[in-house]
N, C-alpha and C positions, 0 to 999 in steps of 0.2 A: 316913350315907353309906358307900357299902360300898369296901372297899378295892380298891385297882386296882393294875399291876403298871408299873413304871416306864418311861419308852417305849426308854430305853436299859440298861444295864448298868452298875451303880455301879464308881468305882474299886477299891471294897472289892475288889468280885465279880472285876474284872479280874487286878489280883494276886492273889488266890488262882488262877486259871484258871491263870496264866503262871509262878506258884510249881510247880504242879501239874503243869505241862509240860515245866517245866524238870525236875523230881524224874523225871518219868517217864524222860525223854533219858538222863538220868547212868544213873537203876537199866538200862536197856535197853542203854547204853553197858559198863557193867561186866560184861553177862550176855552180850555178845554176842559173835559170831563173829569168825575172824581176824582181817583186816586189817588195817592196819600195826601192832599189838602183837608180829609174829612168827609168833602162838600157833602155827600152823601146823610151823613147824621144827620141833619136840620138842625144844626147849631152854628151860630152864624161864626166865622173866624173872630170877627173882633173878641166876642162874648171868650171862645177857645184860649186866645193868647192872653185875655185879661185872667180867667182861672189858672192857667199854668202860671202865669206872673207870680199871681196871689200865694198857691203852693209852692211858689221856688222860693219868697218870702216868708210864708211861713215856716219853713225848711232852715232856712237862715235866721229868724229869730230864734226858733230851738237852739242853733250852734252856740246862739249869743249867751242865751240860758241855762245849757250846760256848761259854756265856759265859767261864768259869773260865779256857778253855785260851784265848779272843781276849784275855782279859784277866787274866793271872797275879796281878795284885796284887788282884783282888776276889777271888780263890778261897777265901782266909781267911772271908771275912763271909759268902761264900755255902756253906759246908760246912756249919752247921747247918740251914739252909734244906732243903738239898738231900738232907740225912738224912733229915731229916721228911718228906720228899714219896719217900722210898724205903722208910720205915716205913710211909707212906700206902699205899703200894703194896701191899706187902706185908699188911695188914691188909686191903682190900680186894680180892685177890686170893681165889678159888673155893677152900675148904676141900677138902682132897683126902680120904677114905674110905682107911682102910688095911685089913688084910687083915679087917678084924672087920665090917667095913660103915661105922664109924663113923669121923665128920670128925675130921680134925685139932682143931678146938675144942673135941670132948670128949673129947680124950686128953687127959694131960695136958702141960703146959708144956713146951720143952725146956731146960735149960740157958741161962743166958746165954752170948753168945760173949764171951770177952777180948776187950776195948778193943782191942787191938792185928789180932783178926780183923773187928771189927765198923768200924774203920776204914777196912780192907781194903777190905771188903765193899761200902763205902759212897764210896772214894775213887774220883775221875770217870775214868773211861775216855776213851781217843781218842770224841770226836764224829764223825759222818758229816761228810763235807766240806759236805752241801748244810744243817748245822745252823752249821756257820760261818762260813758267808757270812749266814746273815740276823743275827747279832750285829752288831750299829750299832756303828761306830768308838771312840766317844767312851765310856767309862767310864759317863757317868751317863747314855747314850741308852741303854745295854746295860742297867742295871737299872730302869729306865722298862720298856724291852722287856719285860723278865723280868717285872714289876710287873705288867704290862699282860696277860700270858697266866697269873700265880696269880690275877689278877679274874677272867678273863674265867672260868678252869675254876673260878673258887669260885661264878660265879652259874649256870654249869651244874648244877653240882652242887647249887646247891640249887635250882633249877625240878626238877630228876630227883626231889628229893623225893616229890613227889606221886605219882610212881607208884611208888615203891619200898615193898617186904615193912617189917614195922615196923624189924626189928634193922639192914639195909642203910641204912633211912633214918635211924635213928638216929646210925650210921657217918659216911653223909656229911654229915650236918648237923655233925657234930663236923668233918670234913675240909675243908667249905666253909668252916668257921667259920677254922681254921686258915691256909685260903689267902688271906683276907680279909687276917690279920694279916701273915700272907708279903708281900703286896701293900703294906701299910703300912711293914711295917721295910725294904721293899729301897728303899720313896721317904724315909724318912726319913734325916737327917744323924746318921751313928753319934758314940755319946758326949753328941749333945743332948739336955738336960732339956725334959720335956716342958712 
């Protein structure tokens, strides 16, 4: 009996087709023109996700800022919080080229600043008024709030993943990772064993 051809399409054959389709979408997806990626501005992606970084940062040290000054007595528990999300900053801020062509990341290091400037540096300034009015009344509504926006920028940051250059996304995966635990210690009870 001679063989014959099946009257439909096996599921085998179906997934691979839709494997196949799908592989095709991404590689056509990656190779393709403008549209909302920017490409068009001449601004390169990295330089893009390292300023949105920066402003979703600095966006979050103001929360830190007006919490601190709506609430004196938490200022103490949130100074190291609020360092890290300023070194965050900083670290994911666009390397700037000095007279040689070359970034700040292959010059070398500068100096640490004294304690006493990097204090400074890092202690909270006046908040905009309209950053003190969304501070909730209550002490522990205030670091809920606070809690509530290191989640929210730590699962930004890590969905940005996927589109980010390898070293950026390396960065934020360490950053998201960080804001995760921000999220954790401003809801936990300070001094409780775990």
């Amino acid at each position: 009996m001679p063989w014959t051809l099946p009257p439909r399409p096996s599921r085998r054959s179906l997934l691979t087709g839709a494997a196949g389709a799908a592989g095709a979408a991404l590689l056509a997806g990656c190779t393709g023109g403008g549209g909302p990626s920017g490409e068009g501005t001449g601004i390169p992606l990295e330089r893009r996700m390292r300023e949105g970084a920066v402003r979703d940062s600095a966006r979050l040290l103001e929360r830190y800022d007006a919490t601190a000054a709506v609430h004196p007595a938490l200022a103490e528990r949130l100074a190291p919080l609020r360092a890290a999300v300023a070194a965050h900053s900083a670290a994911l801020a666009f390397p700037a080229p000095d007279a040689g062509g070359r970034t700040s990341a292959a010059r070398s290091a500068p100096p640490s600043p004294s304690p006493s400037a990097s204090a400074a540096a890092t202690a909270p300034s006046g908040p905009p008024a309209a950053s003190r009015e969304a501070v909730p009344p209550k002490p522990a509504e205030a670091l809920s709030s606070l809690a509530d926006a290191e989640r929210s920028l730590s699962e930004a940051r890590t969905i940005a993943l996927a589109g980010a250059p390898g070293e950026l996304a390396r960065l934020l995966a360490s950053v998201a990772a960080c804001g995760a635990v921000h999220a954790y210690l401003l809801t936990s009870t300070p001094g409780a064993a775990s």
